[in-house]
C-alpha positions as CSV (number, residue, x, y, z in Angstrom):
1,X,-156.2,-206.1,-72.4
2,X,-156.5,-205.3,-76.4
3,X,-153.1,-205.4,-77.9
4,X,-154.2,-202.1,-79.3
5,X,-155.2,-200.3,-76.0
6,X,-151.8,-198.7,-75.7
7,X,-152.0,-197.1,-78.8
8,X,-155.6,-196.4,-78.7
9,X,-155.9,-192.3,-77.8
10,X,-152.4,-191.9,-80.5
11,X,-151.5,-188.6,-81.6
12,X,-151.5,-188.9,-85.1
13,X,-148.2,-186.4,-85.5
14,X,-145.1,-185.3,-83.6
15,X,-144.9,-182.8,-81.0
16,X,-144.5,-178.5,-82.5
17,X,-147.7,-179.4,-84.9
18,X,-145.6,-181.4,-87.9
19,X,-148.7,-183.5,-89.3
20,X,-146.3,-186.1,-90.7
21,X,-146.2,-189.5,-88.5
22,X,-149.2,-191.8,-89.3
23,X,-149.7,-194.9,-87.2
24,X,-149.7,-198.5,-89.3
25,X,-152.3,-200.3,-87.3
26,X,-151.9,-203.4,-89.2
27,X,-148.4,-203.4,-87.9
28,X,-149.1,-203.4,-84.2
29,X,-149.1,-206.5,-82.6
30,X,-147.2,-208.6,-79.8
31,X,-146.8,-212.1,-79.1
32,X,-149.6,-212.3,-76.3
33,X,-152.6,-211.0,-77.2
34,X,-153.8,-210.3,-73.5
35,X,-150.1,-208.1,-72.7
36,X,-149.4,-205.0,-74.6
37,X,-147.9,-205.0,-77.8
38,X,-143.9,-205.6,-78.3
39,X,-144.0,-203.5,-81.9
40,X,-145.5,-200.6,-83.6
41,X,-144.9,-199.2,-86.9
42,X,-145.5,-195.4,-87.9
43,X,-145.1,-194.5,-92.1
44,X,-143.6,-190.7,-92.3
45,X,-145.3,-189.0,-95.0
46,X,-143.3,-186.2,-96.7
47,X,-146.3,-185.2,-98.5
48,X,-146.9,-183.3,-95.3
49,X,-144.1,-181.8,-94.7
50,X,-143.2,-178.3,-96.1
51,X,-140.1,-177.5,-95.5
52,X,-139.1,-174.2,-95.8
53,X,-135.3,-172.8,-97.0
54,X,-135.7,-169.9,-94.3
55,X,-135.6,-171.7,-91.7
56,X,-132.7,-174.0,-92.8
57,X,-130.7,-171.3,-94.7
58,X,-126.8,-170.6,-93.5
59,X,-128.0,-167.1,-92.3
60,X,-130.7,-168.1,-90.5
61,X,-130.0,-167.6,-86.5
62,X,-131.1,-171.0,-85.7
63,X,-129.3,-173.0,-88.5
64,X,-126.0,-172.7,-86.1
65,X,-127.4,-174.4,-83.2
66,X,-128.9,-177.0,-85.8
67,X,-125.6,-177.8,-87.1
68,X,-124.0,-178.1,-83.3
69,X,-126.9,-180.2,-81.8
70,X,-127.5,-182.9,-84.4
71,X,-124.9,-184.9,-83.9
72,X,-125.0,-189.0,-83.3
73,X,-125.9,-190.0,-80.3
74,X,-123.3,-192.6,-80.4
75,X,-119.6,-191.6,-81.9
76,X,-119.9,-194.9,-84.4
77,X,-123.1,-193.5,-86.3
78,X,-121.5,-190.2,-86.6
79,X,-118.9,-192.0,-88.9
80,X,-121.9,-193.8,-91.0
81,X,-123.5,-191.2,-92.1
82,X,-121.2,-190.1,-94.5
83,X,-122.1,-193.0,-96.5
84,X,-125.5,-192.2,-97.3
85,X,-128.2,-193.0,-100.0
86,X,-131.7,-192.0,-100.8
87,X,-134.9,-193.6,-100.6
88,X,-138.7,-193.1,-101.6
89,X,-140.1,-194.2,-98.5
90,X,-139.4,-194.2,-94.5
91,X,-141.0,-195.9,-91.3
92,X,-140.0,-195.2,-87.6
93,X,-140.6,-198.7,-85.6
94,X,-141.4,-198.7,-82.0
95,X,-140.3,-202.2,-80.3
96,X,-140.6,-202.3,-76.8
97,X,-137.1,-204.2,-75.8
98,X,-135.8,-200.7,-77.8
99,X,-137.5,-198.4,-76.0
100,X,-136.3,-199.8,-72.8
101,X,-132.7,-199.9,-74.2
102,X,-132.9,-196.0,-75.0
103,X,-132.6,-197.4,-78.9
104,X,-134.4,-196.1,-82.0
105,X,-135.2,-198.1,-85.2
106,X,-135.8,-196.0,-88.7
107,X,-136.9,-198.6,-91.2
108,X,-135.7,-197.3,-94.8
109,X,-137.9,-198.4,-97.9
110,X,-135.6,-199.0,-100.6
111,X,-137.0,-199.4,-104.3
112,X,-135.9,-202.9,-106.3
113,X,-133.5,-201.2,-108.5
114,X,-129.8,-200.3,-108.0
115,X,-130.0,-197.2,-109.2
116,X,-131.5,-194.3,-107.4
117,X,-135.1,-193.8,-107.8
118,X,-135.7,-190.2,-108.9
119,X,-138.5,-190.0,-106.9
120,X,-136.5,-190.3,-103.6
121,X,-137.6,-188.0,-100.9
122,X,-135.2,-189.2,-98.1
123,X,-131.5,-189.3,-97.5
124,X,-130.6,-191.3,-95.2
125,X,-128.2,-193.4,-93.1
126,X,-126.1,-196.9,-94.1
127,X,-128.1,-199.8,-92.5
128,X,-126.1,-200.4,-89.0
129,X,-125.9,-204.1,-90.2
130,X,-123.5,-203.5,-92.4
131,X,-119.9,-204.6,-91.6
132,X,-118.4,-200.7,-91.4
133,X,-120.6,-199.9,-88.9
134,X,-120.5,-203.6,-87.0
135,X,-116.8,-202.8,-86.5
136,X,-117.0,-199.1,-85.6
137,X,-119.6,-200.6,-82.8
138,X,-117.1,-203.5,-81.9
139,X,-114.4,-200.5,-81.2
140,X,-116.7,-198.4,-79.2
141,X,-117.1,-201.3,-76.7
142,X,-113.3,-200.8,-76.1
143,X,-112.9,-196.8,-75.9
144,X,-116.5,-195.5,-74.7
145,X,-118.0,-196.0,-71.7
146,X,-121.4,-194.1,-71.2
147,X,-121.4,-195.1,-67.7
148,X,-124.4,-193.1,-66.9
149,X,-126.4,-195.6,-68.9
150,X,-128.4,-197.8,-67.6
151,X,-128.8,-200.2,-70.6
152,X,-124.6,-200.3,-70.5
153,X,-124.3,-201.1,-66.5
154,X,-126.4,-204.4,-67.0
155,X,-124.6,-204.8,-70.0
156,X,-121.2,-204.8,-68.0
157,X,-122.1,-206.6,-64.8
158,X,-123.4,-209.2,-66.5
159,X,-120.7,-209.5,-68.6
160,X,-118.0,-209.1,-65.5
161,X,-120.2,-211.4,-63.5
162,X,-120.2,-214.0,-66.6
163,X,-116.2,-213.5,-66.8
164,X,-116.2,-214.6,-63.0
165,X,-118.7,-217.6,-63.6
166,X,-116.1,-219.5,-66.5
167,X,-113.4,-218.8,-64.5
168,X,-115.5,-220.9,-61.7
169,X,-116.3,-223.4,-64.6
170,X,-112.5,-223.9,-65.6
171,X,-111.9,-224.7,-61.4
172,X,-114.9,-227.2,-60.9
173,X,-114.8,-229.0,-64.2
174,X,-111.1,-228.6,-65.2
175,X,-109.6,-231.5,-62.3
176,X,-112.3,-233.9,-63.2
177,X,-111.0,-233.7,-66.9
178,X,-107.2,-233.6,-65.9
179,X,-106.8,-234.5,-62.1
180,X,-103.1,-233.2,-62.8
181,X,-104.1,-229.7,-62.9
182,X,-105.7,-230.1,-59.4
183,X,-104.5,-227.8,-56.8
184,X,-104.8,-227.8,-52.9
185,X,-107.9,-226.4,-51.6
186,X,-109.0,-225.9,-55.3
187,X,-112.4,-227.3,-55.2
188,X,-113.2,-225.5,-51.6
189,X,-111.5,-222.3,-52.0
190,X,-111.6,-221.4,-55.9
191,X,-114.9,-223.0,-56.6
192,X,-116.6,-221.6,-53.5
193,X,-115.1,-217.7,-53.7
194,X,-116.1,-217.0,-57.5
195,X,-119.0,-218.7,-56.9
196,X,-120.1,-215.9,-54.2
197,X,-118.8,-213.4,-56.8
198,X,-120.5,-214.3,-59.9
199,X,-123.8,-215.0,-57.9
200,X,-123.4,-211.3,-56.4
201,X,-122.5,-209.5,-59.9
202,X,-125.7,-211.5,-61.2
203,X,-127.8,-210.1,-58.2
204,X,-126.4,-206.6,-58.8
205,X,-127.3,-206.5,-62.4
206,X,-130.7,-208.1,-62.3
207,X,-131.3,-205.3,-59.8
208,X,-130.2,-202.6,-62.6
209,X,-132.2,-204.8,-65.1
210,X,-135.5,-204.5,-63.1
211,X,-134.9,-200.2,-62.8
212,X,-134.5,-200.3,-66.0
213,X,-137.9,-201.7,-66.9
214,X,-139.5,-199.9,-64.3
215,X,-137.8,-196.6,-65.7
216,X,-139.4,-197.5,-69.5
217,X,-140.4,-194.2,-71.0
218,X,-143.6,-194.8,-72.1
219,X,-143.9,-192.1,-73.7
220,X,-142.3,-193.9,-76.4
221,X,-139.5,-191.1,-78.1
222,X,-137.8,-191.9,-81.1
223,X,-133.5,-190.5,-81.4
224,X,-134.6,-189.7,-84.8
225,X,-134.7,-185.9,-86.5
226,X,-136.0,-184.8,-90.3
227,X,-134.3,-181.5,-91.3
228,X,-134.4,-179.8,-95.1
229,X,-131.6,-180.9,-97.2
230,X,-129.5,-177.8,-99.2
231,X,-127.9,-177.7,-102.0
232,X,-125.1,-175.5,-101.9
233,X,-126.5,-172.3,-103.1
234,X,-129.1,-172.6,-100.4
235,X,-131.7,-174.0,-103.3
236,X,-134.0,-177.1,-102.4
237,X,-132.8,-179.8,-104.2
238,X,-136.4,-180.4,-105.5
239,X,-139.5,-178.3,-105.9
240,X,-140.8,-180.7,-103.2
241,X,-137.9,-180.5,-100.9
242,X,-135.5,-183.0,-100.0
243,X,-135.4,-184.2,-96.8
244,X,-132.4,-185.8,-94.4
245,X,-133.1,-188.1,-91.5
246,X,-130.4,-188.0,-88.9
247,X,-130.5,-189.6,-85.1
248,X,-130.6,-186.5,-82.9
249,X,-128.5,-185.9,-79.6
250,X,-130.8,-183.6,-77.8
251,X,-130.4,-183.9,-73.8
252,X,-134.5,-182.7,-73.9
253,X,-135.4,-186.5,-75.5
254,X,-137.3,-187.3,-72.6
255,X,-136.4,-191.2,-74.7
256,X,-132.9,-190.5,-73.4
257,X,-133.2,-189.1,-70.2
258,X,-135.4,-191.8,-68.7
259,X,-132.4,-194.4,-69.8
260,X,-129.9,-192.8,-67.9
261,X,-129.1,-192.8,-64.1
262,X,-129.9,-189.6,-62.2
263,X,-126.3,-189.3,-61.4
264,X,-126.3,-188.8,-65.1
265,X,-123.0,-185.9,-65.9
266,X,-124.5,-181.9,-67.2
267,X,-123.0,-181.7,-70.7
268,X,-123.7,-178.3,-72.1
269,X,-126.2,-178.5,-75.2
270,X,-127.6,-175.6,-77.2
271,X,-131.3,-175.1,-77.4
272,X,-132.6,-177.4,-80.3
273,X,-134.9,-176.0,-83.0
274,X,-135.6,-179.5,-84.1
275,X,-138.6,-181.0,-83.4
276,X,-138.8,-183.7,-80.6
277,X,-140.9,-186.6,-81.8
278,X,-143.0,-188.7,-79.3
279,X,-144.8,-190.9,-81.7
280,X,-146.7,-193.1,-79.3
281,X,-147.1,-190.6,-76.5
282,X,-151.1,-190.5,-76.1
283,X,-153.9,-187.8,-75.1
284,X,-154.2,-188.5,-71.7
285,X,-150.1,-189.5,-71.2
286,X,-149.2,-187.9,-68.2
287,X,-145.8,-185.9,-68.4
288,X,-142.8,-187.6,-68.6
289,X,-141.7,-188.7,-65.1
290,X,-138.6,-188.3,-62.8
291,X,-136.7,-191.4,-62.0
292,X,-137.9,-194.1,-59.6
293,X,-136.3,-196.8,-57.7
294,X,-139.9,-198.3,-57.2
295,X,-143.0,-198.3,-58.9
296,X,-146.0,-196.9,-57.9
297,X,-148.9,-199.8,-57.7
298,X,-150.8,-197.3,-60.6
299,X,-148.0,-198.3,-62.3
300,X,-147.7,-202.2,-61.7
301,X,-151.3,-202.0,-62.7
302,X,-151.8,-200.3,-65.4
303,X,-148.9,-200.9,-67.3
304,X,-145.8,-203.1,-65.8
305,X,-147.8,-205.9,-65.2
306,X,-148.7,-206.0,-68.6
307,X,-145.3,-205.6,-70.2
308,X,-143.3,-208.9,-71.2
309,X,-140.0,-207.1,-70.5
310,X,-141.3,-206.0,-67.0
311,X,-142.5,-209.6,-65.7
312,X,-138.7,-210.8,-67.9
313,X,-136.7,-208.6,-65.5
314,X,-138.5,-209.7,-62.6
315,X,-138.0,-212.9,-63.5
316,X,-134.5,-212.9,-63.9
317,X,-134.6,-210.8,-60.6
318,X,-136.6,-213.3,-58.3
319,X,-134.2,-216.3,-60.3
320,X,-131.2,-214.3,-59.1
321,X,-131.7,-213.3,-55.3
322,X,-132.8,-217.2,-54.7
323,X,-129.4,-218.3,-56.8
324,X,-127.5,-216.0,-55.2
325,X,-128.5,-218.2,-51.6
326,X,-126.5,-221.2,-53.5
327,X,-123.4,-218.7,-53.9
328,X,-123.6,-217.7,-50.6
329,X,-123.5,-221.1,-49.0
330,X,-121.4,-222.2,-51.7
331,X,-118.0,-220.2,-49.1
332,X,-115.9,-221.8,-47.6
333,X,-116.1,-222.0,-43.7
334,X,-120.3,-222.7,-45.0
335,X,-120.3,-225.6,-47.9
336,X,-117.5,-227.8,-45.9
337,X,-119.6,-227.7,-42.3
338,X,-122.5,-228.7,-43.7
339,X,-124.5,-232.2,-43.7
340,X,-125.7,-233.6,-46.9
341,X,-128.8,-233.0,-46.0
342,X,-128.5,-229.4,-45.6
343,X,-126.2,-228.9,-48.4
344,X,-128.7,-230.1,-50.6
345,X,-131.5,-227.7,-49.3
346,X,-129.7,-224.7,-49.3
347,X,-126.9,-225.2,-51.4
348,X,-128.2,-227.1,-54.9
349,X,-132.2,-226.7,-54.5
350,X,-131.4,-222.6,-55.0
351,X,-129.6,-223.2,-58.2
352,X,-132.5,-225.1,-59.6
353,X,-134.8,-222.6,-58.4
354,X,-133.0,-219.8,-59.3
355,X,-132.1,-221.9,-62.7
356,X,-135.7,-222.2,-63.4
357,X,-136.2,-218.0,-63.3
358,X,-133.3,-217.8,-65.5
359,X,-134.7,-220.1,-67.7
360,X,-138.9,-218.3,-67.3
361,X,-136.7,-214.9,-67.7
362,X,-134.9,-215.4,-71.3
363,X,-137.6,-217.3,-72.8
364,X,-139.9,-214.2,-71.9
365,X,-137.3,-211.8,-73.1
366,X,-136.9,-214.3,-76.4
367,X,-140.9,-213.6,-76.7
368,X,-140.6,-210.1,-76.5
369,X,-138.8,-209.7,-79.3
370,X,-140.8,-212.3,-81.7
371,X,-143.9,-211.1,-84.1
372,X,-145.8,-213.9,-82.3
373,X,-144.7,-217.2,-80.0
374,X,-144.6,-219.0,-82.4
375,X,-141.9,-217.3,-84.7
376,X,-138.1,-217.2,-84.4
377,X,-136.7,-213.4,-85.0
378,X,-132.8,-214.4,-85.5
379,X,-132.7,-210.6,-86.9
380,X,-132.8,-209.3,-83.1
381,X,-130.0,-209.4,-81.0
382,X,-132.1,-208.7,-78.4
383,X,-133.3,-212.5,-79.7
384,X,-129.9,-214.1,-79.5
385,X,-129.2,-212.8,-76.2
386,X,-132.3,-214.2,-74.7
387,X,-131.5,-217.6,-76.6
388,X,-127.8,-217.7,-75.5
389,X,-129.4,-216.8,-71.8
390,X,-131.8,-219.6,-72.1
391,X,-128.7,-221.9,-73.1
392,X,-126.7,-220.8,-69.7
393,X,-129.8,-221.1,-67.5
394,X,-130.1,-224.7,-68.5
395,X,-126.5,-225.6,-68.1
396,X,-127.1,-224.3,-64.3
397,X,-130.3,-225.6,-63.7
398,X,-129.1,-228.7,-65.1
399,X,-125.9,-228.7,-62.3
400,X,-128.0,-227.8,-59.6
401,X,-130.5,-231.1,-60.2
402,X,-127.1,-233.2,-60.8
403,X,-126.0,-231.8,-57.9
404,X,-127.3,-234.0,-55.0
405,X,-126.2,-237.2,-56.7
406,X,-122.7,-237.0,-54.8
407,X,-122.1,-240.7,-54.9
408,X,-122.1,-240.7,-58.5
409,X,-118.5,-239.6,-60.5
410,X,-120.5,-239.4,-63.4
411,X,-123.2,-237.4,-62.4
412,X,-120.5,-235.1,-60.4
413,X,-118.6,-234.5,-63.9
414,X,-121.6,-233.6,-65.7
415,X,-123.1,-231.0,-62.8
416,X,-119.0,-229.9,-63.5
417,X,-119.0,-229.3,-67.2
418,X,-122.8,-228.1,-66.8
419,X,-121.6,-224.8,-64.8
420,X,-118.3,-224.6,-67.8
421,X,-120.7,-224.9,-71.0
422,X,-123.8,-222.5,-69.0
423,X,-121.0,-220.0,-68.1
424,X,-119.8,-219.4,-71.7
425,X,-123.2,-219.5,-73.0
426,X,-124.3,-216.4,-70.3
427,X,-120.7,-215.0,-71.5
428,X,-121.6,-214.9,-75.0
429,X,-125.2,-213.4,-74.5
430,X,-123.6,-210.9,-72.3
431,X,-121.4,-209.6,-74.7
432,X,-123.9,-209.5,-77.5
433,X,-126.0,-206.9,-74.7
434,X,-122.9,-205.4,-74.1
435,X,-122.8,-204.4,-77.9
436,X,-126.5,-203.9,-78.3
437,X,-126.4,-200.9,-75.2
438,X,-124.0,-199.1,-77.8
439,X,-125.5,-198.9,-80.5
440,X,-128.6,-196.5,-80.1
441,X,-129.3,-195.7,-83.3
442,X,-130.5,-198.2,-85.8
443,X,-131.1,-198.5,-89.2
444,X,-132.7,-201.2,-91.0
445,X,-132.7,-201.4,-94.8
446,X,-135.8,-202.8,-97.0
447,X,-136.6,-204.0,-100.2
448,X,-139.6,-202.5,-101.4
């Protein structure tokens, strides 16, 4: 499959008749040519655009529901936009690890010089890589809790189960390291019950990670909204119009409908005047759908199988439910009454398995995020989370192999201190995911 057969029949502008997205075709591409591409850029020209003051003026009937339904779609943007700056140029980027995680990108052009270009067409947001706005997102992990989320119940069961899996670490490897801290029944007990647990969170979320890519919109959305900006008086602020880019919360955005559960709660939203972009929705894109707990084979064939996220999650699924055999026998009343023989059947061979899916699953979710396979993108933390994945599949698959060698201490410490150092490293990826599922609405400042 061409990596530019998804974007082939493109509508060359937004929904309502605004002629002003234009698709970069020298910036689609993907990092395996025969899969459909990971990234797709599309310039906003201005030059199109005609904004008019009567349909933005104070009076105007529609202005008021304006003002009440753009708001941040996340309560840590709404606090970044007040420090705003213009720019000459803007890009909206389509990635698809983004549009799975319900995020938008806006790419701002920004000219060489400090000073403001006159020529500036845009105002726009503070990059969301800036340290305000890293905080602001640090807090929200603590006091909001969009539970309807998709993107934010991986986030958090991965995070719990990882939670559960270093405090297994602490009670395998800890009485190796200091026999004194050894407690009765520690090794049977401890070891064996948060094993069960941690195995079973994982199985959980790599469930909600597989609806999740199943659920993609592929429509392709963008949170993102371009309104007139006033001067006081009501006056355009140029004879060409000045224009303000703002993320949107409109419960319409088929982008944020299809990340959210069905249980999602009603919140009461005014009809939106504003213009509901779908930059990468084609001519013959059906409507977009209602949620599914399994795909359609039209689906698995014309598009999930093609997807790098898709065959990620099912990865990481397929990884899990065979790991989660190794928790299972890992209880006690199972693991003690066991032969070796048998232990080392059902007990280690599922955690190198199941390692080895982990392991197929991050490095395809690293990929995904990468221009090509060959390139690093440390600017992603979609990137880091797959790498600090890939780290913690390793450390188990590495204690599962180590595993069978019983009559040696050394190899018995180092299956130990495997599951410690892999349990920290799925910790920290977890977190970062955790963090990334908050912050919808990105914006990525560059240097013309």
């Amino acid at each position: 499959m061409s990596r530019n057969t998804k974007f082939r029949s493109l509508r060359h502008q937004p929904h309502q008749g605004l002629r002003s997205l234009r698709l970069l075709h020298s910036h689609i591409n993907g990092p395996v040519p025969c899969l459909n591409p990971t990234r797709a850029r599309f310039a906003y020209d201005a030059s199109e655009v005609s904004p008019t003051v009567s349909s933005t003026h104070p009076d105007h009937p529609e202005t008021a529901a304006m003002t009440d339904i753009v708001k941040y779609r996340t309560l840590g943007v709404q606090q970044t936009q007040r420090k705003s700056r213009r720019a000459r140029n803007i890009s909206f980027e389509w990635r698809s690890r983004n549009n799975r995680k319900g995020r938008s990108l806006l790419i701002v052009h920004l000219p060489r010089q400090e000073a403001e270009d006159e020529d500036s067409r845009f105002l726009v947001p503070q990059s969301t890589a800036s340290l305000h706005h890293i905080l602001i997102n640090m807090r929200l992990m603590f006091t909001y809790f969009p539970y309807w989320d998709i993107s934010y119940l991986v986030a958090f069961l991965f995070t719990f189960g990882s939670v559960v899996w270093v405090i297994n670490g602490f009670f395998a490897w800890l009485p190796l390291q200091d026999p004194g801290s050894d407690f009765k029944y520690e090794g049977l007990m401890a070891v064996g019950v948060t094993a069960f647990i941690g195995a079973t969170v994982f199985e959980f979320g790599s469930v909600l990670l597989l609806l999740e890519a199943v659920n993609v919109n592929q429509e392709g959305c963008f949170g993102w909204a371009v309104e007139s900006a006033l001067e006081g008086n009501g006056e355009m602020r140029k004879s060409n119009g000045q224009l303000k880019v703002i993320p949107k919360n409109d419960e319409r955005d088929h982008h944020y409908k299809r990340n959210s559960l069905p249980e999602e709660p009603k919140r009461s939203t005014p009809s939106s005047p504003l213009p509901s972009y779908s930059p990468t929705k084609t001519l013959d894109s059906p409507e977009p759908q209602s949620w599914q707990w399994l795909p359609s084979f039209r689906d698995l064939r014309t598009h999930l199988l093609h997807e790098l996220g898709f065959l990620a999650s099912l990865s990481q699924l397929i990884g899990a439910t065979i790991f989660w055999i190794s928790g299972f026998t890992a209880l006690p009343g199972i693991n003690n009454k066991m032969s070796q023989g048998l232990l080392d059947a059902i007990y280690w061979t599922p955690q190198i398995v199941g390692g080895t899916g982990f392991i197929v699953s991050s490095a395809l979710f690293m990929l995904e995020t990468q221009p090509n396979w060959y390139t690093p993108a440390p600017r992603s933390l979609g990137w880091h989370i797959g790498l600090w994945n890939l780290v913690g599949a390793f450390g188990f698959t590495i204690c599962g192999a180590l595993g069978p060698a019983y009559g040696n201490s050394g190899s018995q410490y180092q299956a130990s201190l495997a599951t410690f150092w892999g349990s920290w490293a799925f910790l920290i990826a977890s977190v970062i995911q955790w963090y990334e599922s908050l912050g919808k609405c990105v914006v990525e400042h560059v240097t013309e």
